[in-house]
DRENDO-1510 file (C-alpha; in Angstrom, 1 decimal, always signed):
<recs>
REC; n; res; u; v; w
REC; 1; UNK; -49.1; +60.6; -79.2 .
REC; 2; UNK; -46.1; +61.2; -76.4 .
REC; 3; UNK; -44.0; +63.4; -78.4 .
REC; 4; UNK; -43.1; +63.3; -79.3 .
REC; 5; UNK; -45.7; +63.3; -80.9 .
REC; 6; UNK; -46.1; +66.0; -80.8 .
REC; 7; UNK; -44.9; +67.5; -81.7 .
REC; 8; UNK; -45.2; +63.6; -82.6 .
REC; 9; UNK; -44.7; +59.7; -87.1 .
REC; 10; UNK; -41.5; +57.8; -86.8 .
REC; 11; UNK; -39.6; +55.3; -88.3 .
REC; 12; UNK; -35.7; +56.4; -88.9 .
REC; 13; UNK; -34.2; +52.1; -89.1 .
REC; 14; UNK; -33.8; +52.8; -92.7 .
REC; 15; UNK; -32.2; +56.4; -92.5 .
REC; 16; UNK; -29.9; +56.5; -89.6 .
REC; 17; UNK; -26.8; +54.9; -90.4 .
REC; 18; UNK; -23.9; +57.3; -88.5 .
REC; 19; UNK; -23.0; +56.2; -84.9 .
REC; 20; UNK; -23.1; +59.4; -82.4 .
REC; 21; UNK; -19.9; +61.1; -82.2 .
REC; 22; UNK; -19.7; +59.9; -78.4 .
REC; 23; UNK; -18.5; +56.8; -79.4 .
REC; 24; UNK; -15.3; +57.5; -81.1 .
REC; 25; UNK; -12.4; +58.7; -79.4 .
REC; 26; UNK; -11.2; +61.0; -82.4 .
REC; 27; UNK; -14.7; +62.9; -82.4 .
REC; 28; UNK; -14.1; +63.1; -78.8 .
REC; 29; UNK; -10.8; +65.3; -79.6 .
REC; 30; UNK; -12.6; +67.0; -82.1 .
REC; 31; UNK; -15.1; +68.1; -79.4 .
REC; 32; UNK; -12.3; +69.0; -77.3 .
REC; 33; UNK; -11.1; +71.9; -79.5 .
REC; 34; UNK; -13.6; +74.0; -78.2 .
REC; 35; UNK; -15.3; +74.4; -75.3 .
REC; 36; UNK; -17.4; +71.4; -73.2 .
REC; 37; UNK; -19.4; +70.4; -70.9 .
REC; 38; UNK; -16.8; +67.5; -70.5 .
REC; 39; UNK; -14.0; +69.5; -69.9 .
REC; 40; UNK; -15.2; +72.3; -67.3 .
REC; 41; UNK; -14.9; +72.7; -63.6 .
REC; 42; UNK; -17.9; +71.8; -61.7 .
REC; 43; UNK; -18.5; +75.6; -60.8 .
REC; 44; UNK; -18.6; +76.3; -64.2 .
REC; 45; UNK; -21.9; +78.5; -65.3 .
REC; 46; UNK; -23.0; +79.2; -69.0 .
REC; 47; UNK; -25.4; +82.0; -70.3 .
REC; 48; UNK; -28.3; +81.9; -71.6 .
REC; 49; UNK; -29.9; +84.0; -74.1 .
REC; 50; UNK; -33.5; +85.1; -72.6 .
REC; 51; UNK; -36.8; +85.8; -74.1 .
REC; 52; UNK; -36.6; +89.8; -72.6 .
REC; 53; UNK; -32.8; +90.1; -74.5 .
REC; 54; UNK; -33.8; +89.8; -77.8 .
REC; 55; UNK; -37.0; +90.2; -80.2 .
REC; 56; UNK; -36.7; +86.7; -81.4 .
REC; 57; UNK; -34.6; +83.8; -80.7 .
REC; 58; UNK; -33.2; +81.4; -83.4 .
REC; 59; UNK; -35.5; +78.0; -82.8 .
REC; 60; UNK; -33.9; +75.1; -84.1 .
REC; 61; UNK; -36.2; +72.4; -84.1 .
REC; 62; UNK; -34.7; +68.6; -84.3 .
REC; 63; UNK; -37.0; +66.1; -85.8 .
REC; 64; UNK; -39.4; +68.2; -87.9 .
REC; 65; UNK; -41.7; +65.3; -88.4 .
REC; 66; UNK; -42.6; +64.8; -84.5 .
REC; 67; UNK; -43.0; +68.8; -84.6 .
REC; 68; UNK; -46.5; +68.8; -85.9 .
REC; 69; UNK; -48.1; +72.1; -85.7 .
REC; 70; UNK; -44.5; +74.2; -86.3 .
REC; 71; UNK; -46.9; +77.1; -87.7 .
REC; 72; UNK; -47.2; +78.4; -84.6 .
REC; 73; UNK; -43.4; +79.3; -83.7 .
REC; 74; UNK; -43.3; +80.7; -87.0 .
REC; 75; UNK; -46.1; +82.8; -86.7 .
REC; 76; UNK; -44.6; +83.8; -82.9 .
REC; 77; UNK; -40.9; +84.6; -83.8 .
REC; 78; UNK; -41.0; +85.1; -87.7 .
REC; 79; UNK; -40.7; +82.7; -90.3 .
REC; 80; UNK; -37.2; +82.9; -90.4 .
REC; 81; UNK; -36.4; +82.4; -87.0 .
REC; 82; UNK; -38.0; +79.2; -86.7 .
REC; 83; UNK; -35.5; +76.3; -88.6 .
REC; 84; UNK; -37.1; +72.3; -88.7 .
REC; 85; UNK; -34.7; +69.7; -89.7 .
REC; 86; UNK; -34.6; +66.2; -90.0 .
REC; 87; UNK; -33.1; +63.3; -91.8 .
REC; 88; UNK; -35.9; +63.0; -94.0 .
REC; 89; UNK; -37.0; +64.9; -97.2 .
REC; 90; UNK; -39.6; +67.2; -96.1 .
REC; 91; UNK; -43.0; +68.0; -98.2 .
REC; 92; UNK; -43.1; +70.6; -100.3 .
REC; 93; UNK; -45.4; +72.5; -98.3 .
REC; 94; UNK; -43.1; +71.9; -95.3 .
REC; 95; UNK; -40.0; +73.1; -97.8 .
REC; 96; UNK; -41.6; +76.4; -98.4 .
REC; 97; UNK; -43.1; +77.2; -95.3 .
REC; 98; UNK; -40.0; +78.4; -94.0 .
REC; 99; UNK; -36.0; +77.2; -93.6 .
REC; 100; UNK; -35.3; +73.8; -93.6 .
REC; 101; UNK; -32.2; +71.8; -93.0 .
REC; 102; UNK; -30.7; +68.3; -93.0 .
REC; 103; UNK; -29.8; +67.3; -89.4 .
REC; 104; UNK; -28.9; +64.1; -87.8 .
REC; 105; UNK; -28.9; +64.4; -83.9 .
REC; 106; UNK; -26.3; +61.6; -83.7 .
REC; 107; UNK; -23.8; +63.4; -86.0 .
REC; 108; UNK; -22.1; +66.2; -83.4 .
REC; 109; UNK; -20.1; +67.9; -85.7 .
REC; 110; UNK; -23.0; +68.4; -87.9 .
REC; 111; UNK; -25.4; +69.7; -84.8 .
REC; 112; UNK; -22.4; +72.2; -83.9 .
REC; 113; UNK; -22.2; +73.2; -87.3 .
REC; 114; UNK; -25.7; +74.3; -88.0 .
REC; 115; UNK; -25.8; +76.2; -84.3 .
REC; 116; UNK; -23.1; +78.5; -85.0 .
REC; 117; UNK; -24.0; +79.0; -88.3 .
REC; 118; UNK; -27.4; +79.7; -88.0 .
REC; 119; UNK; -26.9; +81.9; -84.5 .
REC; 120; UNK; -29.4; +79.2; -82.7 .
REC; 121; UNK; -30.4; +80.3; -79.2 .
REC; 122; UNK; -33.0; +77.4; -78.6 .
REC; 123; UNK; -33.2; +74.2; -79.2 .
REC; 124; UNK; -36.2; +72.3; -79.3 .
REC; 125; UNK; -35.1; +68.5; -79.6 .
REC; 126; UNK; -38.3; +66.6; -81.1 .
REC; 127; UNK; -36.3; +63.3; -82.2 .
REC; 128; UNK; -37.1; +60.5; -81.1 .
REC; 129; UNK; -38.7; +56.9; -81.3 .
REC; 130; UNK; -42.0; +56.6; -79.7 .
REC; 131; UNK; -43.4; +53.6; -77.3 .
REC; 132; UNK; -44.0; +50.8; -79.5 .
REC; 133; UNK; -41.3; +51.7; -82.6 .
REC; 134; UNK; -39.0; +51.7; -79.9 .
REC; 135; UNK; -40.0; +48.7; -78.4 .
REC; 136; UNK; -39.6; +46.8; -81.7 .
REC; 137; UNK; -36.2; +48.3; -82.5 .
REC; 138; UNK; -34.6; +48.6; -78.8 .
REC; 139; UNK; -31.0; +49.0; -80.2 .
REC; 140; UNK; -32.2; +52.2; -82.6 .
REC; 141; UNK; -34.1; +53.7; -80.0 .
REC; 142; UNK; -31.2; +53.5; -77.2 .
REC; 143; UNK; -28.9; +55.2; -80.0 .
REC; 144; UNK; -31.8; +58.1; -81.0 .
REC; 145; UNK; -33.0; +58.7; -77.4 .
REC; 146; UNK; -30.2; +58.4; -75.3 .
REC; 147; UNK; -26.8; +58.9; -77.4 .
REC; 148; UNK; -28.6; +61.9; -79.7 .
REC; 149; UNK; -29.8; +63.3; -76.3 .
REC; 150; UNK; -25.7; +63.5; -74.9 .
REC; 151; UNK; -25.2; +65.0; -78.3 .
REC; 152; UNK; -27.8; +68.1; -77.6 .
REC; 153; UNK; -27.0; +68.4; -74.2 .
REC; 154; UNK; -23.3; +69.0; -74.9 .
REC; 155; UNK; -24.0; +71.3; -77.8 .
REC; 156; UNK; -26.5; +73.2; -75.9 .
REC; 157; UNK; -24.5; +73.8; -72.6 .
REC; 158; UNK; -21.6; +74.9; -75.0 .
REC; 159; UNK; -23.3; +77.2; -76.8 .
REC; 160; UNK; -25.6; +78.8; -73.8 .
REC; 161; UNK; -29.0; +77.4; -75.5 .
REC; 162; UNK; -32.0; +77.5; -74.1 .
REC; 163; UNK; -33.3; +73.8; -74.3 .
REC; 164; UNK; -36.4; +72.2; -74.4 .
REC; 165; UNK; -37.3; +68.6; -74.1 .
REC; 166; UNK; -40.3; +66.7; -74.2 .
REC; 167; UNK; -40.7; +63.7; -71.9 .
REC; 168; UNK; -44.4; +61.8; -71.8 .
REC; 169; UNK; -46.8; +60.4; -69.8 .
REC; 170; UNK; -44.5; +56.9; -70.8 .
REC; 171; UNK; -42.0; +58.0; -68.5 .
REC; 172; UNK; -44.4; +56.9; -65.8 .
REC; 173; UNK; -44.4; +52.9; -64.9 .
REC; 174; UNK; -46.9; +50.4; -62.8 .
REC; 175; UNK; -45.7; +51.2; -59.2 .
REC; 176; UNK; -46.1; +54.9; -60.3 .
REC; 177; UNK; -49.5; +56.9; -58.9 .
REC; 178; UNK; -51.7; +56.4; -61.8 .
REC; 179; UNK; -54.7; +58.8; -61.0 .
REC; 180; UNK; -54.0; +61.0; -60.1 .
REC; 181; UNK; -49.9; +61.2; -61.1 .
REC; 182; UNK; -48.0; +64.0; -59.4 .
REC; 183; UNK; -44.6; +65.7; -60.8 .
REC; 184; UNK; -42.7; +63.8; -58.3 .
REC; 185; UNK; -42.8; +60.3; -57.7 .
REC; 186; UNK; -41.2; +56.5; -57.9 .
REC; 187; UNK; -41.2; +56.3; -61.8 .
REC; 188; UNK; -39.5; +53.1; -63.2 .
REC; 189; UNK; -40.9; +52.6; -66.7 .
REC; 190; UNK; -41.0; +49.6; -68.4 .
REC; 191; UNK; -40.3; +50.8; -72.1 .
REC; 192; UNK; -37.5; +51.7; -73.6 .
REC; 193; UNK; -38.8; +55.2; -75.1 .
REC; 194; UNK; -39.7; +55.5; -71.1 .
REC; 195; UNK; -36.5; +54.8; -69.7 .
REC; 196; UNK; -34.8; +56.8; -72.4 .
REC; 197; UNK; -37.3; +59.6; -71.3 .
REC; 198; UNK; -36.8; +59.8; -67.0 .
REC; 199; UNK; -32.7; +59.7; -68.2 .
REC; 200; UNK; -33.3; +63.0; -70.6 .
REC; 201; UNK; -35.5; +64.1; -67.3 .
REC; 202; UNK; -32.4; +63.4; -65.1 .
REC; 203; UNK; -29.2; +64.4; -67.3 .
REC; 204; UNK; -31.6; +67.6; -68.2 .
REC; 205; UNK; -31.8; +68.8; -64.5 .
REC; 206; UNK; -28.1; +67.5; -63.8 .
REC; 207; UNK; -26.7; +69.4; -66.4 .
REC; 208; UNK; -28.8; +72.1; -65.5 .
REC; 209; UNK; -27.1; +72.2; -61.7 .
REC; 210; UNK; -24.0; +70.9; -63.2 .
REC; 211; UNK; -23.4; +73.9; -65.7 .
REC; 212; UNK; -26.1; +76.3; -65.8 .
REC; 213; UNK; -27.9; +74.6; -68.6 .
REC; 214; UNK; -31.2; +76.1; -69.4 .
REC; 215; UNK; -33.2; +73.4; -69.5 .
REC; 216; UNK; -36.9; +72.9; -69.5 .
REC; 217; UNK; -39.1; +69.8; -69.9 .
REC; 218; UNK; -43.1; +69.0; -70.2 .
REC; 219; UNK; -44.1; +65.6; -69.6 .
REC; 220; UNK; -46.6; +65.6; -72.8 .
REC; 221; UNK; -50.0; +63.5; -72.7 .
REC; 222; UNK; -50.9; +61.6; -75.8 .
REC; 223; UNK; -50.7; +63.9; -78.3 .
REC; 224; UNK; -53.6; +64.8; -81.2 .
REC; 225; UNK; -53.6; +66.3; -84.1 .
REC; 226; UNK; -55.3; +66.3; -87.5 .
REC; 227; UNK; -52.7; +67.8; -89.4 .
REC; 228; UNK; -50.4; +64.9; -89.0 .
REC; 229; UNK; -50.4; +60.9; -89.3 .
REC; 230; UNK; -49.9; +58.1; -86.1 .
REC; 231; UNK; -46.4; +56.9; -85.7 .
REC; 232; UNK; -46.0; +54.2; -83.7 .
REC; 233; UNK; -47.2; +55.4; -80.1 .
REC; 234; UNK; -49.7; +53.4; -77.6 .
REC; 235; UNK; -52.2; +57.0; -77.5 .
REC; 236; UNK; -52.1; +57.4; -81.8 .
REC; 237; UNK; -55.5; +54.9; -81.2 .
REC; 238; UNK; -56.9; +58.5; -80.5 .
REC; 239; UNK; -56.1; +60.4; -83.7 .
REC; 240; UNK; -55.9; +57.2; -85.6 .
REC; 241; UNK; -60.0; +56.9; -85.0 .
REC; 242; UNK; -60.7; +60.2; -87.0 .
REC; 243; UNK; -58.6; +59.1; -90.4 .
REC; 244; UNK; -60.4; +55.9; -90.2 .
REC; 245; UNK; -63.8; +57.8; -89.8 .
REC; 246; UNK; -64.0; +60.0; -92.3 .
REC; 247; UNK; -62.2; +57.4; -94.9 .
REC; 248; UNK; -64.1; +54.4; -94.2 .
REC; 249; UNK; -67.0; +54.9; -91.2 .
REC; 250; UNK; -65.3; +51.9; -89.4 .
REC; 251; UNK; -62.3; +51.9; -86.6 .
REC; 252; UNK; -60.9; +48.9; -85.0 .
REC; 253; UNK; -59.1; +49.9; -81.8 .
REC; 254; UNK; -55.9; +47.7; -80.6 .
REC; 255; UNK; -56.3; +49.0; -76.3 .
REC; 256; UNK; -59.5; +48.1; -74.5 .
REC; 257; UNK; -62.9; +50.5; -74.3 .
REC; 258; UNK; -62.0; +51.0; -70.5 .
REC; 259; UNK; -58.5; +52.0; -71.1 .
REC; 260; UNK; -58.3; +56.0; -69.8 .
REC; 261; UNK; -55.3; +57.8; -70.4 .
REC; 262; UNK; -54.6; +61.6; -70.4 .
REC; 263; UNK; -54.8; +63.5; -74.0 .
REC; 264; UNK; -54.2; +66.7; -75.3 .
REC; 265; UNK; -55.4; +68.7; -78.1 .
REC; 266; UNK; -51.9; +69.9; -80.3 .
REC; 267; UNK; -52.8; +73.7; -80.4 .
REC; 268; UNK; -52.9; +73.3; -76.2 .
REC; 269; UNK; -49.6; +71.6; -76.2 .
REC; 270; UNK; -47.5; +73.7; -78.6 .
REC; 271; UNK; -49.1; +76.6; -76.7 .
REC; 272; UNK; -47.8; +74.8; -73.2 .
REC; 273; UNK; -44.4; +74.5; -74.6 .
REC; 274; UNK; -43.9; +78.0; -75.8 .
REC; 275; UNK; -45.5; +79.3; -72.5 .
REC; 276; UNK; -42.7; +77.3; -70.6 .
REC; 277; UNK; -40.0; +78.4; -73.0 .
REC; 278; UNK; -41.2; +82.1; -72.4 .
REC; 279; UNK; -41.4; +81.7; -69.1 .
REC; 280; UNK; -38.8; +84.1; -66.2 .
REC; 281; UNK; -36.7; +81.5; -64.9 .
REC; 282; UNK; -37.4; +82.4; -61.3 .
REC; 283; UNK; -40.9; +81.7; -62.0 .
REC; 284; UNK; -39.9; +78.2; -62.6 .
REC; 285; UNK; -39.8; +75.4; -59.1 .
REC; 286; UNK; -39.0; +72.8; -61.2 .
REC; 287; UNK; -37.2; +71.8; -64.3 .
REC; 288; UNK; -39.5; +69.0; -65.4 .
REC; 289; UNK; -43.4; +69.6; -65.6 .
REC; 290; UNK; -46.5; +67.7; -66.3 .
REC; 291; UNK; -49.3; +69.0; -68.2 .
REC; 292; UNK; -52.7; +68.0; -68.5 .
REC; 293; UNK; -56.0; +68.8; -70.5 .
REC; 294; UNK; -58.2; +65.9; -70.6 .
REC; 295; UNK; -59.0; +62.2; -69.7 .
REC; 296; UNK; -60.9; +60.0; -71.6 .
REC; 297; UNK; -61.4; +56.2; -73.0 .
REC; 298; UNK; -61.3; +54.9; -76.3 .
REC; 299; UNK; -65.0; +54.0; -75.8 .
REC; 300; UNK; -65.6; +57.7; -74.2 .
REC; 301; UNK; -64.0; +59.3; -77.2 .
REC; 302; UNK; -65.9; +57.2; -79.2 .
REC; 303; UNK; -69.1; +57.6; -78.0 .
REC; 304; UNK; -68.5; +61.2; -78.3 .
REC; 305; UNK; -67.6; +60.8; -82.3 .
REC; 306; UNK; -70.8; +59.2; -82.9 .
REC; 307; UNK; -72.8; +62.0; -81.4 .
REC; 308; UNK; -71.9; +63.7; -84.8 .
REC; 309; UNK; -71.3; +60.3; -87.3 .
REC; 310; UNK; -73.8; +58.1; -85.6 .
REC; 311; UNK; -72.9; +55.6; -88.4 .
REC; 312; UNK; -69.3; +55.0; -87.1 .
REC; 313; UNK; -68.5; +51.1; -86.6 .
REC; 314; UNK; -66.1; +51.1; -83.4 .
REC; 315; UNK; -64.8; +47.3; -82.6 .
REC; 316; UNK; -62.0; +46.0; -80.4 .
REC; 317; UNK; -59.1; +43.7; -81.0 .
REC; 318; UNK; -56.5; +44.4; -78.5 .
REC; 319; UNK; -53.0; +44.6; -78.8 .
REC; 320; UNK; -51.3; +42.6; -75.7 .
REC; 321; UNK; -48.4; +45.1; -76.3 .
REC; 322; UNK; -49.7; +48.4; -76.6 .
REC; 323; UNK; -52.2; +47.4; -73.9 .
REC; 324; UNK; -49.1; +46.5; -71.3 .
REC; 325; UNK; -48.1; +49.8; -72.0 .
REC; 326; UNK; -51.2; +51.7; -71.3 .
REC; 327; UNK; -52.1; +49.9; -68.7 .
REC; 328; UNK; -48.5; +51.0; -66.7 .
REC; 329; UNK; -49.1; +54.8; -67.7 .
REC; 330; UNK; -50.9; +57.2; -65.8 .
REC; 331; UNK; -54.6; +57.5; -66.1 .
REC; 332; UNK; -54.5; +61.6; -65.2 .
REC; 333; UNK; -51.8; +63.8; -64.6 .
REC; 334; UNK; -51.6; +65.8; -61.4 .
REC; 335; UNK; -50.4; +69.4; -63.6 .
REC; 336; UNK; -51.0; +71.8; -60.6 .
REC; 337; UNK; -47.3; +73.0; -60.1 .
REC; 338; UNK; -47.6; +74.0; -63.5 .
REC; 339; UNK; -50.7; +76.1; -63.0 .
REC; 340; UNK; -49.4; +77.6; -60.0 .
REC; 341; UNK; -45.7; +78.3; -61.5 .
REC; 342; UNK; -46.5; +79.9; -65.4 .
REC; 343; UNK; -50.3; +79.8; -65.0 .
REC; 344; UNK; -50.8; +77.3; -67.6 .
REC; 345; UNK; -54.4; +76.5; -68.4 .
REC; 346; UNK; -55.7; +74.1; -71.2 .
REC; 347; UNK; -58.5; +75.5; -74.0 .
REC; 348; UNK; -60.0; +72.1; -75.4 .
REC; 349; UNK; -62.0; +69.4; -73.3 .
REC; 350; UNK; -62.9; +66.3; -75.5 .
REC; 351; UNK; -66.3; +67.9; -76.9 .
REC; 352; UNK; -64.1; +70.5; -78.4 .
REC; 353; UNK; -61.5; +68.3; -79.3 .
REC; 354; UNK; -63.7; +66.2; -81.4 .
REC; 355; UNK; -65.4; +69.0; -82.8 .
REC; 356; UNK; -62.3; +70.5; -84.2 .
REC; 357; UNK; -61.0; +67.6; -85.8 .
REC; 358; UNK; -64.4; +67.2; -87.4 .
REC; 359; UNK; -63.9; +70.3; -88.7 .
REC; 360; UNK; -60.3; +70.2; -90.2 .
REC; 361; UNK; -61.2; +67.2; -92.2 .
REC; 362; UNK; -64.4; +69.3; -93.4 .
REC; 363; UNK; -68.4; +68.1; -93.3 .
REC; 364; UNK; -68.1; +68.1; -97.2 .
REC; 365; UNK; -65.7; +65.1; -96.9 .
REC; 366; UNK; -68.2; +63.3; -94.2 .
REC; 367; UNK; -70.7; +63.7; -96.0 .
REC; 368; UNK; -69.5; +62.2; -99.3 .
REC; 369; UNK; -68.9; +59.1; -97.2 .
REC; 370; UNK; -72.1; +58.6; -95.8 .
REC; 371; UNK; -74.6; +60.4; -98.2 .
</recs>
């Protein structure tokens, strides 16, 4: 799912109920009592703290539900040095794996607060409403995508942060080069988690020649992972087929057989994005990258699933809505600047893929279905 998913799982209507601080002129004074983007001179540059300057940084990750497979920071920089938060009581197994705090990205003071008290040198911003939640809720996901962005951005310019955030293969529309799609090209998407994405792609790289900002982006494929539910993106048809699999033998898919988009296994992404965080900047031509591992169909992924559960059902009912979206999106990503920059090279091909999700959920558990 586009991150993300992946890091990727949403639905905040309930639980967001405070407006971002940008909105208010009193929050804006507040802002204004220390330093701010908004308030510096255009040749203005801020530090920030580099892999090579320290033995770990402090990794504060925003929205700890998109975050699927978190393990993996923790086990790179030390349990402690890896903080998830969210607005939403985490599982217990999420509560004791490590620190864990309440944060709402479009509560400033409350962002600032945790920064400086938890000595945060990166920022990985996770929160967000995917493709078809967003589409539903258009006002919510204009106020989490765009408003909480201004809200990280400013913290993580005045703090010298190193930021990281994901953008998706939805920031891509139908005039854009669909197979393959390079780095650079005409965009306009057609979704509001899209639009919302090319603007965190833009103010990102601004605020990067604006004031020195640190910031580094991966345009994510859909997104898969066993360890984690779907959540409301137009790619979650991909892990969504596995749950139903194992649990019932049938899967009804809502896009078309013929409908190829580019996927990623989640071990190959969280690797992606640590290999970009870690990477020297002057290794870097470019602020926002794709990445790429695979290409496939529902009915190729499908067909490869029944290779080892022959008695999967697979039907089709299409979704008019998801299927606009998918079919404006980018069939393959063009990933070659990042190959060439930080030598990024994917480990899973869909054989692999499916053969690993197989074996998270365990042949006991297929074979009390089907036996």
């Amino acid at each position: 799912m586009p991150v993300v998913r992946i890091f990727s799982k949403v639905a905040k209507q309930a639980l967001l109920s405070t407006p971002g601080c940008g909105c208010q002129p009193l929050t804006v004074a507040v802002r204004n009592i220390s330093f701010s983007p908004r308030q510096v001179t255009s040749d203005a540059s801020f530090h920030s703290v580099s892999f090579s300057e320290t033995d770990h940084p402090k990794v504060l990750i925003t929205g700890m539900y998109e975050a699927s497979g978190f393990g993996l920071l923790q086990k790179r920089y030390g349990k402690n040095n890896v903080i998830l938060s969210d607005i939403r009581k985490p599982q217990n197994s999420v509560f004791h794996s490590g620190p864990f705090i309440y944060s709402d990205i479009l509560d400033y003071k409350n962002l600032r607060e945790i920064v400086v008290n938890n000595r945060i040198t990166w920022l990985v911003h996770y929160s967000a409403l995917l493709s078809a939640v967003g589409e539903a809720n258009v006002a919510l996901a204009r106020s989490v995508n765009i408003t909480g962005l201004h809200n990280i951005l400013d913290i993580a310019a005045e703090h010298g942060l190193r930021l990281f955030v994901p953008s998706t293969i939805g920031a891509f529309g139908p005039t854009s080069p669909r197979n393959p799609t390079p780095d650079l090209c005409v965009q306009r998407p057609r979704t509001i988690y899209g639009v919302s994405k090319v603007h965190a792609e833009l103010m990102g790289e601004y605020y990067h020649h604006r004031y020195g900002l640190d910031f580094r982006c991966l345009r994510y494929p859909g997104i898969i992972s066993a360890d984690s539910m779907p959540g409301g993106g137009t790619t979650d048809y991909a892990v969504q087929i596995f749950h139903d699999a194992i649990k019932t033998g049938k899967f009804e898919c809502n896009l078309r057989p013929d409908t190829r988009l580019p996927m990623m296994y989640i071990d190959d992404c969280l690797r992606a994005t640590l290999e970009v965080m870690e990477a020297p900047a002057e290794t870097l031509s470019m602020r926002t990258y794709n990445i790429n591992a695979m290409s496939f169909t529902p009915e190729e992924l499908a067909q490869e699933l029944q290779k080892q559960m022959p008695e999967l059902e697979v039907t089709y009912e299409v979704d008019p809505v998801r299927q606009a979206i998918a079919d404006s999106w980018p069939m393959n990503f063009d990933d070659s600047n990042a190959r060439n920059d930080w030598a990024w090279k994917h480990d899973y091909d869909l054989p692999e893929l499916v053969q690993t999700m197989l074996n998270f959920f365990g042949s006991e558990t297929r074979m009390a279905r089907f036996n």
